[in-house]
N, C-alpha and C positions, 0 to 999 in steps of 0.2 A: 428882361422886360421886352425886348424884341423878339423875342424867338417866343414866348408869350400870345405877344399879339400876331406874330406869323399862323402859330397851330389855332389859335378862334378864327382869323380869317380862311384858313382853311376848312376848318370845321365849317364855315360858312357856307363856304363854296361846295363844298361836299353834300350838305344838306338843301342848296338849293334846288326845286323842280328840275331845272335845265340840267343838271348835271345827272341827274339820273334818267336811262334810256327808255324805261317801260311802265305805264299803268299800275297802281300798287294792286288794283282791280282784276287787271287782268290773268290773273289763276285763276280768280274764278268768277267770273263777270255777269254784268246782272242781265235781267231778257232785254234793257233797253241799249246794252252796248253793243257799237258797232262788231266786235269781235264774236259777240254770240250768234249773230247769223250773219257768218264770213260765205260771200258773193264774189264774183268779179269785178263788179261794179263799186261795192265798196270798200276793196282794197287800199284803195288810195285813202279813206278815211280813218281805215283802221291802221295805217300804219302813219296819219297826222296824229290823229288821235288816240290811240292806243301804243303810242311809243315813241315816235318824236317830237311831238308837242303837247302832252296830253296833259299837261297842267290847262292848256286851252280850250277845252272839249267841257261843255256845259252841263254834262251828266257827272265828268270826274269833278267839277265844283261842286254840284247839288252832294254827291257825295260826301266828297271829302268834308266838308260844313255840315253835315249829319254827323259824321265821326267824331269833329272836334266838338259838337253838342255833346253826342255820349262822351267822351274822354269828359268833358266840363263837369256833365252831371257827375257820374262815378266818383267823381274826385274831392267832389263836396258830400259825398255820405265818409 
C-alpha cells in the first residue's frame, strides 16, 4: 500500500507543469509565440515563457485549453 501511493505521488509530480523544463509548443510554435520571432530583446521572455515557467504565459493557456477542448470532443464520438 505504501509503495502504492509513493509511485501516484510520483506519477504526480512527474506530470506536473513545474517539473517539466520546455513548452510542449515549442517544436513547433505558433506566429504568436515569443520563440517564433527570437530578438534580443525578448530573450528574457522566451526563456520565462518558453521553458522555465511556461505553464504561466497566456498564449500556452489559450492553447493548452483548446487542446483539452479537442481531446473532450474526439473523445465523445
Amino acid at each position: 500500500m505504501l509503495f502504492t501511493n509513493s509511485m501516484t505521488k510520483q506519477a504526480n509530480i512527474q506530470n506536473h507543469p513545474a517539473t517539466q523544463h520546455m513548452c510542449e509548443f515549442l517544436s513547433h510554435p505558433f506566429d504568436d509565440c515569443y520563440c517564433s520571432r527570437l530578438s534580443g530583446l525578448n530573450i528574457p521572455y522566451v526563456v520565462n515563457y518558453c521553458m522555465e515557467r511556461y505553464w504561466e504565459c497566456s498564449l500556452y493557456k489559450k492553447l493548452a485549453k483548446q487542446k483539452e477542448r479537442l481531446i473532450s470532443a474526439s473523445s465523445c464520438f
